[in-house]
C-alpha positions, 0 to 999 in steps of 0.5 A, spaced: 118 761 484 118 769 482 125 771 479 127 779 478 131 779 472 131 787 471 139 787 473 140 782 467 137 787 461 136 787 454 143 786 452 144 779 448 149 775 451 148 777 458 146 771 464 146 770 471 147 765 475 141 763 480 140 758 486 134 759 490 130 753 495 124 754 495 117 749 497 114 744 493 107 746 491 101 742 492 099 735 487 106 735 485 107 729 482 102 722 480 098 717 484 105 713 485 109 717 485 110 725 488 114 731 492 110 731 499 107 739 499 112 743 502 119 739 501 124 743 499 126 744 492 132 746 491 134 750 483 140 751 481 139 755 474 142 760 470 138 766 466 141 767 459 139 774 455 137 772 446 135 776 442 128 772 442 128 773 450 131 769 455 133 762 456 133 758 463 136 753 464 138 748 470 137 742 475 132 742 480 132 737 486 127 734 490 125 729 495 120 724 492 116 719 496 111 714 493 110 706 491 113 701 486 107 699 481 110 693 480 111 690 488 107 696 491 114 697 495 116 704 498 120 709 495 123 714 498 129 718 494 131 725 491 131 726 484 135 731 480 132 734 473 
């Protein structure tokens, strides 16, 4: 995911709130546990201006789809990071 932040500047303090859905690149995850290529990623973010650059931070949330390693039951959820 590209993000313009020209309209954020060079001005310490300033910020910008972002929320974008985006797809899920491919082998995104491990062998048991992954996002499926192409789900949605949802991301809600916020940009802040430093004065060593700028500072992102946020949540992602994704679908995941995979196998217990310890019972090799199914997985099927959403996870927020």
């Amino acid at each position: 995911m590209k993000v313009s932040v020209h309209t954020l500047g060079r001005r310490t303090g300033a910020s910008m709130e972002l929320v974008r859905t985006f797809d899920a690149p491919a082998h995104m995850g491990t062998e048991f546990l992954s996002v499926p290529e192409g789900s949605p990623m949802n991301a809600q973010l916020r940009i802040d201006a430093v004065s060593e650059g700028l500072f992102v931070s946020g949540d992602v949330t994704v679908q995941v789809r995979g196998l217990c390693v310890r019972c090799l039951e199914p997985l099927d959820g959403e996870y927020t990071a």
